[in-house]
C-alpha positions, 0 to 999 in steps of 0.5 A: 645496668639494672638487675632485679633480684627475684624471690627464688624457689624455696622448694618443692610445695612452697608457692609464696613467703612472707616477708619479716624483715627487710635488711637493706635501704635504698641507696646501699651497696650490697655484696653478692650473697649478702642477706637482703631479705627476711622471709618466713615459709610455711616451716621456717624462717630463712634470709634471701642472699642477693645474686648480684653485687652493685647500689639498691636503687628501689626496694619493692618488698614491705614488711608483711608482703606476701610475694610469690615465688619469682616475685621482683625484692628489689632493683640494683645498679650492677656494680660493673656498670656503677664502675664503667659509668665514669669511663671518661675519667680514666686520665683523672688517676694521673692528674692527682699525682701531677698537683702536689699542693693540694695533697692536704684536701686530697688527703682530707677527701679519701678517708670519708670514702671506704668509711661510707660503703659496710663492705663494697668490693674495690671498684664500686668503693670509690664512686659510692661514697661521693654520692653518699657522703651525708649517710656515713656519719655514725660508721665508726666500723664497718660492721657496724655502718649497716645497722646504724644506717639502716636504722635510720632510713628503714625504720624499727624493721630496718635495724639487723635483727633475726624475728627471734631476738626481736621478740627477745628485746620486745619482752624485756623492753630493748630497744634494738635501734640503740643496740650495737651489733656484734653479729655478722655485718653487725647483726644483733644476737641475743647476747647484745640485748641481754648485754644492753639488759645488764647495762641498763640495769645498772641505772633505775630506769626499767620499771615501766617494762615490769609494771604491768607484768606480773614476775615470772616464776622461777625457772620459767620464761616470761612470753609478753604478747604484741600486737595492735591494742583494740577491743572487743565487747568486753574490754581491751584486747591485742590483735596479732596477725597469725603468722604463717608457720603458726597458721601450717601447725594450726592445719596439721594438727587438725587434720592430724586429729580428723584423720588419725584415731588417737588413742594414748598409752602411759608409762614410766620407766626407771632411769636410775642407772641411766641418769648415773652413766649420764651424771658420770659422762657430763664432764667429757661431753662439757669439753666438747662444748655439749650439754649431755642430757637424757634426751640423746638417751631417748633418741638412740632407744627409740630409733633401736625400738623403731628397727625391730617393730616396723609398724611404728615406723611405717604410714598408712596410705588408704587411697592406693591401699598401702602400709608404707614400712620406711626402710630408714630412721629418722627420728625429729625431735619437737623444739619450742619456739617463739614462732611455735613448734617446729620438728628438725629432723635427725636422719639414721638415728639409729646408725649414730652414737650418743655423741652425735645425736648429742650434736645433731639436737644441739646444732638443730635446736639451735637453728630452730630457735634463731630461725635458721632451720632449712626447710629440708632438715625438718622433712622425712620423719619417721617419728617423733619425740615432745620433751614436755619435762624439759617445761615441767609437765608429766603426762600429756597426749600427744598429737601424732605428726601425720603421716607418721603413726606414732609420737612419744611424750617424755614427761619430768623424771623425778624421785619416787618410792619403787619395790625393788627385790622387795624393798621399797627404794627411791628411784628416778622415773621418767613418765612415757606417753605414746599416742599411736594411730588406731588404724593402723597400730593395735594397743598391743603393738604400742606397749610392745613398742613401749616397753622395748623403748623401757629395756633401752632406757633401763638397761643402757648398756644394751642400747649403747653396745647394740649392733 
């Protein structure tokens, strides 16, 4: 029997998505809920399970469609009817056992047979390798049966590889086709194609990957564009499709800046005695598999400011005439990606201790970064957070996340000479910039904010034994 497998709803708005990456080949034999499909949404990446178990006999989605939600992926043979297909062989499990001289064959027959299928259930794992015998060939495990299989009958997107690390490996010169996986179902990570980075450089043979680029500064990532060569009245170019999340933060931005009247406020405030908590709390926070940074810091300061100046946590709505003043603090915090910036959420910021904001950025950031945040977790904000110390910078004016009113840029603390009770003392200051929306925030209300996120940051203690 065939079954197509459908794009599912995606949620609410989300009409269409992309396809990055297709990770399955005709002929293969999938799991239920295993991953067939790579798609992009107007936020996030996400992989399309399949809802049924049984052989892909067509694949009707290419890298770059664009499908429609309830649009047909692929069509499989059930496995209920790849198992009931040979129902007139129910005597031939006996006639094995009767004929004891060709037990030698026999046993030179079956082990090709579980090797050819990456992980198909019992019954379909005997018909699939005696129709599938000449792709087994390069599965000595199998994990990895999936990735050299599908490399070789789907092409470069056919290899398991999430669009992050793929662009990871373009930029240092990988090729992911020659890179065992060590992932789930033998997906690549990036830790396989820095493994395959530190192998090859221990043979001369990289230079043509660095020739025509320049070295990266110190502490800065290397960002290597793709695209098709072409020109333009001046020379040679590279045209890269706009993807669909860069296309989302394109229309954002500039209906925040039509919409909303930026006005931008700078500060600084001293973190002196912030940064000797932190300094003195890194090693507990190290054994808990976290990075203990300022950013949690921030986070805790500015959902308590957002309790006591409701303005900064509300939105405006001019078509029914009104300030919506939210009742809950969600704080989202801009992480930087190779798709663009992406803003997940941290939901009751203001109810969580510094362990837990510690935990929600670290886990979100990281599902931001490999392509796995859900649409869900980036909806809801109240606020926003742009670390643009963590690249280097110091001041910047921030575009506002509409509907919310107002964002807050941390700039690069560093060491500055400040009068202290009258004596000039070196002091660790962190750069501030607020951008607020005029029409509904007055200057005034965002220094008052501002300087409340200030008392937090300088005086931790009342931020962390708050109420």
């Amino acid at each position: 029997m065939s079954i197509e497998i459908q794009l599912p709803d995606l949620g609410d708005g989300i009409e269409s998505a992309d396809v990055l990456n297709v990770l399955v080949s005709e002929g293969d034999v999938v799991a239920v809920d295993q991953s067939i499909l790579e798609i992009e949404t107007d936020k996030a990446v996400a992989e399309v399970p399949s809802t049924h178990a049984g052989r892909v006999t067509k694949i009707h989605a290419s890298v770059g469609d664009t499908l429609a939600i309830g649009a047909v992926l692929m069509t499989l043979e059930a496995a209920d009817a790849a198992a009931s297909s040979p129902p007139a062989a129910p005597a031939a499990p006996a006639e094995p056992a009767a004929p004891a001289e060709p037990t030698a064959s026999e046993a030179a027959t079956p082990p090709p047979e579980p090797a050819a299928p990456p992980a198909p259930p019992a019954p379909v794992a005997a018909p699939a390798p005696v129709q599938h015998a000449p792709p087994p060939p390069p599965a000595p495990a199998p994990a990895a049966a999936p990735a050299a299989e599908s490399a070789s009958n789907g092409g470069p997107y056919a290899v398991p590889a999430g669009p992050a690390v793929r662009r990871f490996a373009r930029e240092v010169g990988v090729d992911l086709a020659r890179v065992t996986g060590t992932g789930d179902g033998g997906r690549i990570t990036r830790d396989d194609v820095l493994a395959a980075v530190r192998q090859s450089s221990a043979t001369p043979s990289a230079p043509p990957a660095s020739r025509t680029a320049p070295p990266a500064p110190s502490g800065a990532e290397l960002t290597t564009p793709s695209g098709e060569p072409g020109t333009d009245d001046h020379g040679p170019v590279l045209l890269e499709k706009v993807t669909r999340i860069r296309a989302t933060i394109a229309a954002n931005m500039s209906r925040s800046k039509q919409t909303a009247p930026h006005v931008t406020n700078f500060d600084e405030v001293d973190i002196t005695e912030l940064e000797r908590i932190r300094q003195a709390s890194k090693a507990d926070y190290a054994e808990l598999g976290i990075k203990l940074t300022s950013l949690p810091f921030v986070v805790k300061a500015v959902a308590e400011a957002l309790r006591r100046h409701p303005v900064i946590n509300a939105s405006l709505d001019l078509e029914e005439g009104q300030i919506i003043y939210k009742q809950y603090v969600n704080v989202g915090i801009a992480v930087d990606t190779d798709r663009g910036l992406m803003v997940p959420v941290i939901r009751g910021a203001d109810a969580l201790r510094i362990s837990d904001i510690a935990r929600a950025i670290l886990d979100l950031s990281e599902k931001a970064r490999t392509g796995k945040l859900g649409l869900e977790e980036m909806r809801g904000g109240t606020f926003t957070i742009s670390n643009l110390g963590a690249v280097g910078g110091i001041y910047s004016t921030p575009i506002i996340n509409v509907p919310e009113v107002a964002i807050l840029l941390l700039g690069r603390s560093r060491q500055l000479p400040v009068v202290v009770d009258g004596e000039i003392q070196p002091r660790l200051m962190m750069p501030l910039s607020i951008s607020y929306d005029h029409r509904l925030v007055d200057g005034a209300a965002a220094a008052r904010y501002l300087n409340s996120v200030k008392d937090y940051l300088q005086n931790p203690g009342r931020m962390l034994l708050a109420p």
